[in-house]
Wavefront OBJ file of the C-alpha trace (Angstrom):
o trace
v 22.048 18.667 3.246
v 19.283 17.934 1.255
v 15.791 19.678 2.937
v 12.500 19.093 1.825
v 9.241 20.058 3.528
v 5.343 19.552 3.646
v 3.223 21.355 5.567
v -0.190 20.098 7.009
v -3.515 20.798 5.185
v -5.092 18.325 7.336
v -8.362 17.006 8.980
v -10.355 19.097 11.624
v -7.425 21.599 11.911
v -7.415 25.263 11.181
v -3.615 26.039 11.434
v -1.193 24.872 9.281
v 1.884 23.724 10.296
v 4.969 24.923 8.628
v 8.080 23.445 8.108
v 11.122 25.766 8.952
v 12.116 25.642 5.272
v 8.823 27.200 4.804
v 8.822 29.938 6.860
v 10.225 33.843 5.737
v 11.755 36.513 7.464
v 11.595 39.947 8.381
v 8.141 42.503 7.736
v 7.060 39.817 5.520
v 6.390 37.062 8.287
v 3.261 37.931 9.475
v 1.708 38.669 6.627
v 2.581 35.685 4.939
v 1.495 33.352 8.089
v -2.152 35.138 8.252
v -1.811 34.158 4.344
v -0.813 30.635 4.536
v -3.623 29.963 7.690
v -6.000 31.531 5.929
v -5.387 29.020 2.521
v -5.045 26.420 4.914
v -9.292 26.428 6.709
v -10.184 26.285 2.438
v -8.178 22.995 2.013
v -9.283 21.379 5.229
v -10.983 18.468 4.500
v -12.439 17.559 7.907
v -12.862 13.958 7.190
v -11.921 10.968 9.902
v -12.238 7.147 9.170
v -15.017 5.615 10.444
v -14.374 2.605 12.022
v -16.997 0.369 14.545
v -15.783 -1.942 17.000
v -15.579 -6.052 16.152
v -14.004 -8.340 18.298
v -12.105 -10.719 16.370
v -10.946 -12.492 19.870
v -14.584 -13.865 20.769
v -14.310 -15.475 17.271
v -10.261 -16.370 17.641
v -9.183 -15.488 21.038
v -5.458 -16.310 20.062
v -5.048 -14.254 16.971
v -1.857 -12.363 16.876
v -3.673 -9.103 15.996
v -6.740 -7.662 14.943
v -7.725 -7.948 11.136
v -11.118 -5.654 11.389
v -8.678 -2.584 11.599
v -6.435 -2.767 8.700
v -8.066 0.198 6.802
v -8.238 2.170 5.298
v -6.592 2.677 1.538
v -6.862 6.298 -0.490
v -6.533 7.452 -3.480
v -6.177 10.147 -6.327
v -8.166 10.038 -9.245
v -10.199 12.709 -11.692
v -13.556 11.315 -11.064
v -15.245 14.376 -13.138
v -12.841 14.370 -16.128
v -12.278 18.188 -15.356
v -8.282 17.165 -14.956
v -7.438 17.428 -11.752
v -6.792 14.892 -9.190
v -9.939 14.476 -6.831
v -9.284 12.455 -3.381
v -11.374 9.252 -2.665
v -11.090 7.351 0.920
v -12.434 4.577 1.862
v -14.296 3.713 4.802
v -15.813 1.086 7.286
v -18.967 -0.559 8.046
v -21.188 1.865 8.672
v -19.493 4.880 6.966
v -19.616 6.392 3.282
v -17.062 6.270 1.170
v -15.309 9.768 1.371
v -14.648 11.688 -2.544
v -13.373 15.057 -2.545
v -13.723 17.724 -5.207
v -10.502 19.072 -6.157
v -11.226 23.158 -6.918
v -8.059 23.534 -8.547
v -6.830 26.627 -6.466
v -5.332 24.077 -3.488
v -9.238 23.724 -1.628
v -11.379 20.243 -1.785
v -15.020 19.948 -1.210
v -16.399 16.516 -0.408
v -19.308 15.774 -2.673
v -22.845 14.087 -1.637
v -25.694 12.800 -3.088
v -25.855 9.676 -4.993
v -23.834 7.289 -5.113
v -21.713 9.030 -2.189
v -24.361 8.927 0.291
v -25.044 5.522 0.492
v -23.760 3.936 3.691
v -21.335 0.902 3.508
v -22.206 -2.577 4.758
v -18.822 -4.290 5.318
v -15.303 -2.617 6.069
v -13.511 -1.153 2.549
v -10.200 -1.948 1.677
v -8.208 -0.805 -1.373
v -9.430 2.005 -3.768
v -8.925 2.651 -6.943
v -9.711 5.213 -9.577
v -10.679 3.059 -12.833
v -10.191 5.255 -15.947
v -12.879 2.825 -17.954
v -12.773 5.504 -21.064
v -11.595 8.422 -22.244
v -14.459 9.697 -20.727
v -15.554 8.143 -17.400
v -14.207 7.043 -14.480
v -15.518 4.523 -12.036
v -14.256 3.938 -8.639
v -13.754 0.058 -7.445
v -13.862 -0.226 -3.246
v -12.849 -3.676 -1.963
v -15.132 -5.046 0.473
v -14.322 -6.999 2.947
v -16.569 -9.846 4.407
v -14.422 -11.082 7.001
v -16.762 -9.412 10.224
v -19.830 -11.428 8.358
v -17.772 -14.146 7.155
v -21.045 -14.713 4.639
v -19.756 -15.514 0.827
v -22.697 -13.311 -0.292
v -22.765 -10.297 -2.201
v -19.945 -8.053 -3.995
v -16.367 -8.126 -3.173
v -15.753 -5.089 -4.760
v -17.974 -2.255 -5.394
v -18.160 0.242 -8.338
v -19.226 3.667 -7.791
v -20.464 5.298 -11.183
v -20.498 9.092 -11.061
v -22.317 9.075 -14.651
v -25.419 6.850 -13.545
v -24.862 7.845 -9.978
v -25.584 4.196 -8.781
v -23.213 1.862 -7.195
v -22.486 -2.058 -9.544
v -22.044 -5.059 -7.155
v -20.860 -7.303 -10.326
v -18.059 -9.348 -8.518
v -19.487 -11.700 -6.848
v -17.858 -12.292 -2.960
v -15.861 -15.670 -2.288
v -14.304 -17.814 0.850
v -11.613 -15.202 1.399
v -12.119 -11.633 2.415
v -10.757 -8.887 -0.154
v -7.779 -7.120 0.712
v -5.577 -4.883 -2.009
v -6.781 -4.327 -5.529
v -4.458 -3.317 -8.345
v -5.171 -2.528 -12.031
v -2.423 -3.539 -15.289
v -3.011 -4.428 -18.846
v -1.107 -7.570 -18.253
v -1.160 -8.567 -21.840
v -0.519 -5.329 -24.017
v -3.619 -5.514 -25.630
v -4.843 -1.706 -24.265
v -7.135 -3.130 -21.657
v -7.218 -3.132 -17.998
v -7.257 -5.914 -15.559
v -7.663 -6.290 -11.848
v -6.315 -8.175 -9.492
v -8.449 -8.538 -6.449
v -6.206 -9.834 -3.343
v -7.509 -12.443 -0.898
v -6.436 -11.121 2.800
v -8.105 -13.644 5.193
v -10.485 -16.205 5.109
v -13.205 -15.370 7.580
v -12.883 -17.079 11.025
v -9.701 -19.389 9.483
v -6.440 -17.360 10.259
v -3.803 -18.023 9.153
v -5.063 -20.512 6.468
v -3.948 -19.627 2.910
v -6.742 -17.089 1.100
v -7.013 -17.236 -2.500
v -6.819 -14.206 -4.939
v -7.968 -13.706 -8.562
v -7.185 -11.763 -12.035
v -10.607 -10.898 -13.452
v -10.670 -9.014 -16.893
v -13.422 -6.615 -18.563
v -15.531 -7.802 -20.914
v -17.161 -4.663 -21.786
v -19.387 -5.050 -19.684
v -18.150 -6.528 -16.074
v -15.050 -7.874 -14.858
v -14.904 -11.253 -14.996
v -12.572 -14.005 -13.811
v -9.472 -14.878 -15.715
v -9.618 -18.710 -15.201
v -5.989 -19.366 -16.350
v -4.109 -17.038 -13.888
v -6.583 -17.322 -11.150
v -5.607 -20.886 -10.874
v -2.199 -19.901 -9.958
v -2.894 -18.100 -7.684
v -5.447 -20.204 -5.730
v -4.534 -20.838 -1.703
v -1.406 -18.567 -2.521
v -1.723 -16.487 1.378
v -2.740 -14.128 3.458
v -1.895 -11.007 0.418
v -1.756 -7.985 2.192
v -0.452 -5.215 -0.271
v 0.099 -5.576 -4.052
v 1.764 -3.942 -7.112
v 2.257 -4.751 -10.733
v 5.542 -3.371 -12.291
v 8.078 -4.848 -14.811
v 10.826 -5.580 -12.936
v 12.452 -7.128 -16.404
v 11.551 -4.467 -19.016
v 9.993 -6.522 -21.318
v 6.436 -4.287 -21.345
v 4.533 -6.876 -19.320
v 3.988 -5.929 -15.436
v 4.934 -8.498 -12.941
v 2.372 -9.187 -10.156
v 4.205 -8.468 -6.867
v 2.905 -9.269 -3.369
v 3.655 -8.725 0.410
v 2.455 -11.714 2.127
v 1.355 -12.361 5.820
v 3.749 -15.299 7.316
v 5.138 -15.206 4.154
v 7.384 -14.069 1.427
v 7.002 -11.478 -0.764
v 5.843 -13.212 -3.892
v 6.471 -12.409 -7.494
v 4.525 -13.809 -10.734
v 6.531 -13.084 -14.133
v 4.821 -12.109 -16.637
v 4.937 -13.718 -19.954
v 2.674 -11.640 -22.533
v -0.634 -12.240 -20.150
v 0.481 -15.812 -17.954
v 1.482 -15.615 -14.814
v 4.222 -17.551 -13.628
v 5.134 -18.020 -10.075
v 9.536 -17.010 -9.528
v 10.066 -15.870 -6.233
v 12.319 -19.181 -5.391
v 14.339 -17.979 -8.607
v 14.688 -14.446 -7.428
v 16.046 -15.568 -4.016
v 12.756 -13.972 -2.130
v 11.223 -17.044 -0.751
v 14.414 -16.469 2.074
v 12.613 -13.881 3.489
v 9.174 -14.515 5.003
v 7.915 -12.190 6.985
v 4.128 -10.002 8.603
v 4.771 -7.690 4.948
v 2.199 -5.311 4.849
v 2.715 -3.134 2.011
v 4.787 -3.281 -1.309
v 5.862 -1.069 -4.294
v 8.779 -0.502 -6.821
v 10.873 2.520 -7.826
v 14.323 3.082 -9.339
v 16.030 3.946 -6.109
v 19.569 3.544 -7.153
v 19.047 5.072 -10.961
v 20.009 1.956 -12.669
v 17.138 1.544 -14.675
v 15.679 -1.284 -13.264
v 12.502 -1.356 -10.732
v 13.607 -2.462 -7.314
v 11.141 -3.478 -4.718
v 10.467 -1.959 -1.185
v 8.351 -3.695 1.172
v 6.814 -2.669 4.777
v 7.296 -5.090 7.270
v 5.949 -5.224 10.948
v 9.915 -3.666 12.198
v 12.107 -4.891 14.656
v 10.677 -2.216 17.970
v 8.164 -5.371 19.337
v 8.442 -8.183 21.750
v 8.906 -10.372 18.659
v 12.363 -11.289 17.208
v 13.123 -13.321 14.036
v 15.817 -14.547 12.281
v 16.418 -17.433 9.722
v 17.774 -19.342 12.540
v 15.302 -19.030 15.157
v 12.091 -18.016 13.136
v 8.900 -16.352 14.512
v 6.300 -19.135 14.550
v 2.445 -19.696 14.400
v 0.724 -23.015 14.821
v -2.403 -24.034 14.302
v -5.162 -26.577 13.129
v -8.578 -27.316 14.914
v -6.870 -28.529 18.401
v -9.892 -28.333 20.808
v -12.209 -30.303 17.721
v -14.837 -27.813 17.291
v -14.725 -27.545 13.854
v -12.314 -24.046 14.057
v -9.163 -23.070 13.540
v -7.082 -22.579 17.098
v -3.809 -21.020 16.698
v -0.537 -20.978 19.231
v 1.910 -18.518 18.923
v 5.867 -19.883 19.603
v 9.461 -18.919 19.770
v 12.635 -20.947 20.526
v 13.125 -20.769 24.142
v 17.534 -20.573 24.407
v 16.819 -21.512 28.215
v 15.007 -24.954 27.357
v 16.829 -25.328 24.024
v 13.196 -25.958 21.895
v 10.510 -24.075 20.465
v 7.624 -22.582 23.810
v 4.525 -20.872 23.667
v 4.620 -17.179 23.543
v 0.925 -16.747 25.127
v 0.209 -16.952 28.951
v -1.576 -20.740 30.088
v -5.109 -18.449 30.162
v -4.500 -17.649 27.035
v -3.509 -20.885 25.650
v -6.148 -22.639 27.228
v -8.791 -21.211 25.150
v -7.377 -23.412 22.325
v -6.377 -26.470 24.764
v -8.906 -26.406 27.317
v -6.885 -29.878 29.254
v -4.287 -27.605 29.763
v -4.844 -26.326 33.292
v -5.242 -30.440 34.483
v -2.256 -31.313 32.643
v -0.131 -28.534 33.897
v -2.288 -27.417 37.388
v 0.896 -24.423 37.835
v 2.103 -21.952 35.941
v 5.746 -22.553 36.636
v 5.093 -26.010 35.655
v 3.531 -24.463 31.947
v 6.364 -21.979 32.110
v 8.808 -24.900 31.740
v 7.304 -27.229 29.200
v 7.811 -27.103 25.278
v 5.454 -27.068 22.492
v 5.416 -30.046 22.118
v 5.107 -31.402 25.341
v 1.850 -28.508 25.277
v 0.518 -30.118 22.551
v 0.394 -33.354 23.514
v -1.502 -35.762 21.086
v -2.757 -32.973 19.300
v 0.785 -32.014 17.762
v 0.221 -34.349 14.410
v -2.480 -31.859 14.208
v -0.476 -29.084 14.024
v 0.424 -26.672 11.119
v 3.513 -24.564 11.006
v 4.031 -20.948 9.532
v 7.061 -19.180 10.258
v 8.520 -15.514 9.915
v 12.181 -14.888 9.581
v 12.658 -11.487 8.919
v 10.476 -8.689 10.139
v 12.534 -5.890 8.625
v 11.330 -3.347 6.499
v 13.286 -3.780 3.177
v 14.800 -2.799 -0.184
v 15.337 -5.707 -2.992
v 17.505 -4.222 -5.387
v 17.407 -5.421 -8.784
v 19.959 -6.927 -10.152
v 18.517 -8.751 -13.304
v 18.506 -11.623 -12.351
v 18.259 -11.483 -8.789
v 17.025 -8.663 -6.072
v 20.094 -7.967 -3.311
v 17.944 -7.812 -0.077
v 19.156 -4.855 2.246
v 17.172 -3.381 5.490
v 15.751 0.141 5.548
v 17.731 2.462 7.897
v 16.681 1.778 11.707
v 13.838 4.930 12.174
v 12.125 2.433 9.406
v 12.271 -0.408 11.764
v 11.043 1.672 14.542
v 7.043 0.306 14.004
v 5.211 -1.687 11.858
v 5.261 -0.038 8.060
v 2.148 0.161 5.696
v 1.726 2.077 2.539
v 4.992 2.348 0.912
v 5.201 5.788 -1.563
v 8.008 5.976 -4.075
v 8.655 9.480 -5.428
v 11.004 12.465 -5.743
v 8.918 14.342 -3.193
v 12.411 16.790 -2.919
v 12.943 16.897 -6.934
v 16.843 16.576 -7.132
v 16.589 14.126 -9.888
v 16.059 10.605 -7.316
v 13.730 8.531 -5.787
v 12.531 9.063 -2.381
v 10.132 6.937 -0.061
v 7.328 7.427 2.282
v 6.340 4.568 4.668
v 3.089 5.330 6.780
v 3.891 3.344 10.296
v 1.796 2.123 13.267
v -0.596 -0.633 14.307
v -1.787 -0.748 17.690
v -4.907 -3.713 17.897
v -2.538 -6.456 18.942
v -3.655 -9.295 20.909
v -4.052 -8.342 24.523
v -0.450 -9.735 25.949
v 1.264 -7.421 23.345
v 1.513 -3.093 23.640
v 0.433 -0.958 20.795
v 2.939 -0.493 18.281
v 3.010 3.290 18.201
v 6.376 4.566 17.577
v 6.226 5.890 14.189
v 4.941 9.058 12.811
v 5.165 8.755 8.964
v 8.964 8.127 7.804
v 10.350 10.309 4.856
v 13.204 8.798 3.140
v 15.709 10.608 0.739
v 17.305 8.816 -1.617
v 20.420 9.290 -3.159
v 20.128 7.682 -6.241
v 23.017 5.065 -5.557
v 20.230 2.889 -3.627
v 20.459 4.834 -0.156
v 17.830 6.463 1.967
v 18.101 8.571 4.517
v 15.553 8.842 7.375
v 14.429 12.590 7.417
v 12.936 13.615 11.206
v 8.961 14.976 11.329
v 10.577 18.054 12.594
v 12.813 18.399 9.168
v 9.963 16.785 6.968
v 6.836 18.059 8.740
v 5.328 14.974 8.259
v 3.908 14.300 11.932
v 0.950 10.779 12.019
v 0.562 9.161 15.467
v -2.294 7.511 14.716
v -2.313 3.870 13.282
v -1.387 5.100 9.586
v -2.771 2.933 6.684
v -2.871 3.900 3.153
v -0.918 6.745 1.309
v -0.960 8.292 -1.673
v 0.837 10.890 -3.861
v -0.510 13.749 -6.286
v 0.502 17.212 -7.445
v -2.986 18.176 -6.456
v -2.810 21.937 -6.508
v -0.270 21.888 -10.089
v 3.113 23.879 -9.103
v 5.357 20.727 -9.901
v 5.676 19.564 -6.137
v 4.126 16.041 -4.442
v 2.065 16.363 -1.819
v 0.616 13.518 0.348
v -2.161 12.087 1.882
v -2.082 9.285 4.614
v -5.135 8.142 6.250
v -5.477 6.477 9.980
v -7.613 3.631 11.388
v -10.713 5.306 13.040
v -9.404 8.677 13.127
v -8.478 11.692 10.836
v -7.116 11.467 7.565
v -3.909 14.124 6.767
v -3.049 16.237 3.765
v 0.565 17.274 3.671
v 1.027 20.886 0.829
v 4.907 20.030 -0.862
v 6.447 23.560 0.487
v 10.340 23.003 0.257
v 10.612 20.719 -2.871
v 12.118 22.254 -5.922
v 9.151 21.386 -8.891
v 9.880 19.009 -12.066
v 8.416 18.475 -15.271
v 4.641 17.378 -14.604
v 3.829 14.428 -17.757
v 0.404 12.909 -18.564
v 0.475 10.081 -20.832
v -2.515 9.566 -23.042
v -3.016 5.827 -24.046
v -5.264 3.483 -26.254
v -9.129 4.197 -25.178
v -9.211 0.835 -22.590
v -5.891 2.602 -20.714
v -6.559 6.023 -21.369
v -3.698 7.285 -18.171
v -1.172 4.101 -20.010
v -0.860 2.340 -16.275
v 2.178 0.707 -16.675
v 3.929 2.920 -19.032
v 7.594 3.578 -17.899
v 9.369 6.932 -18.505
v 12.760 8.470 -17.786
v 14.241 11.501 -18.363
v 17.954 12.258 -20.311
v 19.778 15.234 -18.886
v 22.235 15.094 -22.009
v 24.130 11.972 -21.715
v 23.211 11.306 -17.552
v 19.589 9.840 -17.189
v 17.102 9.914 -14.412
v 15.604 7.289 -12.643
v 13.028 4.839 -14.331
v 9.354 5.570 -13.337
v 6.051 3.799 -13.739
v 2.567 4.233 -13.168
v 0.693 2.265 -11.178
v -3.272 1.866 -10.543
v -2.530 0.424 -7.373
v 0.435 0.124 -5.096
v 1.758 0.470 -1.625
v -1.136 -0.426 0.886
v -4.008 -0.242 -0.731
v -4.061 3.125 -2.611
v -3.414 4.928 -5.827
v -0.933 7.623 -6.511
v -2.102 10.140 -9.415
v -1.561 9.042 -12.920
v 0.296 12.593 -13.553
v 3.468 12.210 -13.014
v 6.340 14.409 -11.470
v 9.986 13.874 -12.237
v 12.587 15.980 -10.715
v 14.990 18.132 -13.546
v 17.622 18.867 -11.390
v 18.719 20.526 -14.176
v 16.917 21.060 -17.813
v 16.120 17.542 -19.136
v 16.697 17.114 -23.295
v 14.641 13.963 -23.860
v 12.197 11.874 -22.054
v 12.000 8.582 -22.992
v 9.026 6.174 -22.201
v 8.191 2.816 -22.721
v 4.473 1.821 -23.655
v 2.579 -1.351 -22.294
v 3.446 -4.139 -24.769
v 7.391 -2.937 -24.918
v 7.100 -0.506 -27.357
v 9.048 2.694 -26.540
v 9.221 6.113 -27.819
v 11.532 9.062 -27.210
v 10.805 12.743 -26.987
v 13.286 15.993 -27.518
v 12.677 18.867 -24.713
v 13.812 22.404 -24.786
v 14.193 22.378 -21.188
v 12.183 24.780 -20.187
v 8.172 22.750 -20.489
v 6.786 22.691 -17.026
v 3.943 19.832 -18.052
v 3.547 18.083 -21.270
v 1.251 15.714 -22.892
v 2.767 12.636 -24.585
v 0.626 10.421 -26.464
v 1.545 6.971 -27.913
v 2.984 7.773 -31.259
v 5.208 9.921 -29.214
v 3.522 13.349 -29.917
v 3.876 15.998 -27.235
v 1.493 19.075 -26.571
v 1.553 21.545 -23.471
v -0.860 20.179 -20.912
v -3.547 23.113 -20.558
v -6.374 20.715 -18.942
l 1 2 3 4 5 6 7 8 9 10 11 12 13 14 15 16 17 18 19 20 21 22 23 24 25 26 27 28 29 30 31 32 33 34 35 36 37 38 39 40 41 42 43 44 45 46 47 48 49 50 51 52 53 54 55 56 57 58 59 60 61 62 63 64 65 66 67 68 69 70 71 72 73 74 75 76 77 78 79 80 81 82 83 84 85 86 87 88 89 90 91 92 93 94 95 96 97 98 99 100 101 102 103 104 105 106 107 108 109 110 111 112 113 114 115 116 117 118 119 120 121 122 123 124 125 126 127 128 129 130 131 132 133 134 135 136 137 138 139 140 141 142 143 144 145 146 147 148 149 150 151 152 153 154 155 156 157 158 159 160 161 162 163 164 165 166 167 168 169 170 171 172 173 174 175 176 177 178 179 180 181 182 183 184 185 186 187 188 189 190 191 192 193 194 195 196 197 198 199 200 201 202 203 204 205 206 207 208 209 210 211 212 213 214 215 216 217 218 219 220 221 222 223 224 225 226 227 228 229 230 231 232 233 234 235 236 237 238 239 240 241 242 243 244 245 246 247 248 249 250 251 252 253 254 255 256 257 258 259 260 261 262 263 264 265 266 267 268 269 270 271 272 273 274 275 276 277 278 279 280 281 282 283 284 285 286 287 288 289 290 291 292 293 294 295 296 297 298 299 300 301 302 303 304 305 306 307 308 309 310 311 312 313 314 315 316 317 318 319 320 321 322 323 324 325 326 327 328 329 330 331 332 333 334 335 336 337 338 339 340 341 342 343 344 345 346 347 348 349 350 351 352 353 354 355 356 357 358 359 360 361 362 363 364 365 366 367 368 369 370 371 372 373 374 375 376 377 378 379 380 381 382 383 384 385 386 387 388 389 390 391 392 393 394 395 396 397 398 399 400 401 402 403 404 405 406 407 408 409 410 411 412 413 414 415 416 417 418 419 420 421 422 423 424 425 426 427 428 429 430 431 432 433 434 435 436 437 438 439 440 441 442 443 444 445 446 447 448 449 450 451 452 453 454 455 456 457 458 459 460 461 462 463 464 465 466 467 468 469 470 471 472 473 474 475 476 477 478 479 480 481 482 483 484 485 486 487 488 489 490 491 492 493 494 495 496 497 498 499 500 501 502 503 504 505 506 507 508 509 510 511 512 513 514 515 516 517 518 519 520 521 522 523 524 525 526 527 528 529 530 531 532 533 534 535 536 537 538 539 540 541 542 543 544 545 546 547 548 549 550 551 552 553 554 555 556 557 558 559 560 561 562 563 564 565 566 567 568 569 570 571 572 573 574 575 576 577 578 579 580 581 582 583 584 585 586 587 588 589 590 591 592 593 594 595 596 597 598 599 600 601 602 603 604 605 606 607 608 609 610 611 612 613 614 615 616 617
């Protein structure tokens, strides 16, 4: 059985939980445990999310859920150019946004002064670590006006370490910011983001509108073309670029709310919209998160998404679909929304909500049906009334979390095991956190601000999932993983932050502590930084694999952006199962290059003409 282990170097705790695999026997055991608590109070990071109350029912009393508690992301980044991974989390109105010095010895230390201490006006989303040079890095922070609902000021905010001051250059639009993600979409060495419209303010479940915007040298602007495509496209809750085709041109991918997940190809810097040709428009869904990773060792990216699980009151299937109406029903200018569901006792479509409930929207309700027996037995339709030409339709039909396997030309859909459908997944993590040589997953779970009718979703606690490299996962307990998150779990990220060859993890949680998990049981791989052309110094988007003789590993990429709003590290770990003989990577653009190993390198540098040096940064 395959075992792999974290153990907790997280917030406002002074004793660090082991895993079993962790743990030694004999004289040893006591010394080593004063030890390990010890190293555990110098990598406490005492942080917690800092979230302040909104009620999105005074503004829609029928929304399904709250959407002022869907962050916050994370990420890994070298903010300081020293070359290690420093930890940046985003926070809510009122907070600061949270950076954390990386000591290299395993111990952070949150920095202050400007631009850190200035406090944040609307909620942050996504975060991302923008290597802008060789030399500096700027963080981006979505930010969200959906509490204001005022199309004023920046939608994403860049925090400059070298003129400690904080840009506001994009300007804010209709729809509230959700998931950011960097590529160079075009091969030409440069970076562009995609900023992801979540909401628009006060208009749930209307279609939001997201935008490419491109660096001009001196802001990022928007990309005219692409952004037209994706105009009124949904309610985009996570994104990722990858090339799911291999050409050396990422895909944009998203997870869409009452939707599918979406994918643009990619032809050298257009977007083009395929998800009906990849057989993904069959499966809308509540997605939350999205990423890719080789999970069966094919050599093609598959997809994962998070979905909102199958342990709720709601049930959906193609044939009898989750559903959400809506359109301005009580003609006050807003939009009112009714929640429905086939009812097998009436044989048609009812409303889910209470006749309270559903009066806010229909306020002739309680005249036209003066009982609640009488409301219990009427259809949506007959609810509706006149106002039912009115009425728009979304639907859901799947609310599993998934794997789309790549086939080429077409992604095989298939379920994650059941402990995945247990709550509501996030941030989705691909990596070999246990390094034999295949891809693993970590989902963070959990979302508990549903609408009053419906209980807290709160049965997950951060899902480890070992993969076999034949496209299977297997759901690993917190007891066996030591990965243990009540709390409503949002973003995730991975890094090698302390440099012995094992991932670690860090998940944050709405409104409350963020957790650091220390790799202890992995066995370590072959740590690789890629150095790229001057606009992509960390070459997001490169793709790399490792040749073990004549057997090869799985296909990796780096991201600037993935999962639920976060960033892994740009260093990457591979697992070497045994002593690898050649990596092989291919560059932005689809040029590739191929490197011998002696087997024995622990990290390497590998530059674009395919040179390769010892990393000693």
């Amino acid at each position: 059985m395959k075992k792999n282990s974290f153990s907790m170097v997280g917030i406002a705790v002074t004793v660090l939980l082991w895993a079993p695999s962790a743990r030694v026997a004999g004289a040893e055991e006591g010394q080593r445990a004063k030890s390990q608590e010890q190293s555990a109070k110098s990598r406490t990071l005492f942080h917690a999310h800092h979230e302040e109350p909104f009620d999105d029912f005074e503004r829609q009393p029928l929304l399904p859920k709250k959407l002022s508690q869907l962050g916050p992301g994370i990420a890994w980044g070298d903010i300081d150019g020293d070359g290690l991974d420093d930890l940046i989390i985003a926070s809510g109105k009122g907070g600061r946004l949270a950076v954390f010095h990386n000591d290299g010895h395993g111990g952070f230390q949150p920095l202050t002064g400007a631009p850190w201490d200035a406090v944040v006006t609307r909620d942050q989303t996504a975060v991302l670590a923008w290597p802008k040079n060789e030399k500096q890095t700027v963080l981006l922070a979505g930010s969200a006006n959906y509490e204001d609902g005022l199309a004023v000021g920046s939608c994403v905010r860049q925090y400059d370490l070298s003129r400690k001051a904080i840009a506001d250059t994009l300007p804010a639009q209709d729809s509230s910011v959700g998931p950011l993600a960097l590529a160079d979409i075009d091969g030409a060495g440069n970076l562009e983001l995609f900023v992801g419209g979540r909401v628009i303010p006060a208009r749930y479940p209307e279609a939001a509108s997201s935008r490419i915007c491109r660096y001009d040298g001196d802001q990022f602007r928007p990309d005219a073309e692409n952004t037209k495509v994706l105009e009124k496209i949904g309610l985009v809750s996570g994104a990722v670029w990858s090339d799911l085709n291999g050409d050396g041109f990422p895909e944009l991918i998203l997870a869409c709310d009452w939707g599918p997940v979406r994918v643009f190809r990619n032809q050298a810097g257009k977007l083009r919209e395929v998800t009906a040709e990849s057989g993904l428009d069959k499966f809308t869904g509540w997605w939350n998160g999205v990423a890719t990773g080789d999970i069966d060792g094919d050599g093609r990216l598959d997809i994962i998404a998070g979905n909102w699980g199958l342990n709720s009151s709601y049930q959906a299937t193609p044939e009898q679909p989750a559903r959400l109406f809506y359109g301005d029903f009580s003609e006050r200018g807003t939009v009112d929304l009714i929640e429905a569901e086939y009812d097998p006792s009436q044989k048609a479509v009812a409303p889910r909500r209470m006749r309270n409930a559903v009066s806010l929207a229909l306020p002739d309700l309680p005249s036209r049906f003066p009982t609640h027996k009488a409301y219990s037995e009427a259809s949506l339709a007959e609810v509706l009334g006149t106002r039912q030409s009115r009425a728009h339709e979304l639907r859901a039909n799947t609310l599993a979390s998934m794997i789309f396997l790549n086939r080429g030309d077409r992604f095989e859909a298939r379920p994650l095991p059941l402990e995945a459908q247990l709550a509501p997944a996030f941030s989705v993590n691909v990596a070999d956190f246990d390094g034999d040589g295949h891809e693993d997953v970590f989902l963070s779970q959990n979302f508990f601000a549903n609408q009053p009718e419906t209980p807290r979703l709160d049965a997950g606690g951060g899902l480890l999932l070992l993969g076999d490299g034949a496209g299977n996962l297997r759901a690993v307990p917190g007891q066996e993983s030591g990965i243990k998150v009540y709390g409503e779990q949002r973003g995730a990220a991975v890094c090698d932050y302390d440099g012995d060859g094992r991932l670690d993890l860090a998940v944050t949680q709405n409104g409350a502590e963020t957790k650091l998990y220390h790799n202890v049981g992995g066995r370590p791989g072959l740590r690789v930084r890629l150095k790229g052309p001057a606009g992509n110094p960390q070459a997001v988007g490169a793709q790399l694999r490792l040749f073990f003789g004549p057997r090869q590993g799985p296909l990796r990429e780096l991201h600037a952006g993935s999962g639920y709003w976060s960033q892994d590290a740009a260093l990457q770990v591979l697992g070497t199962p045994e002593p690898p003989t050649k990596l092989w990577v291919r560059w932005t653009g689809g040029r590739t290059t191929a490197v011998q190993l002696a087997g024995d390198e622990k990290e390497i540098v590998v530059d674009s003409s395919g040179k390769v040096a010892p990393d000693r940064r």
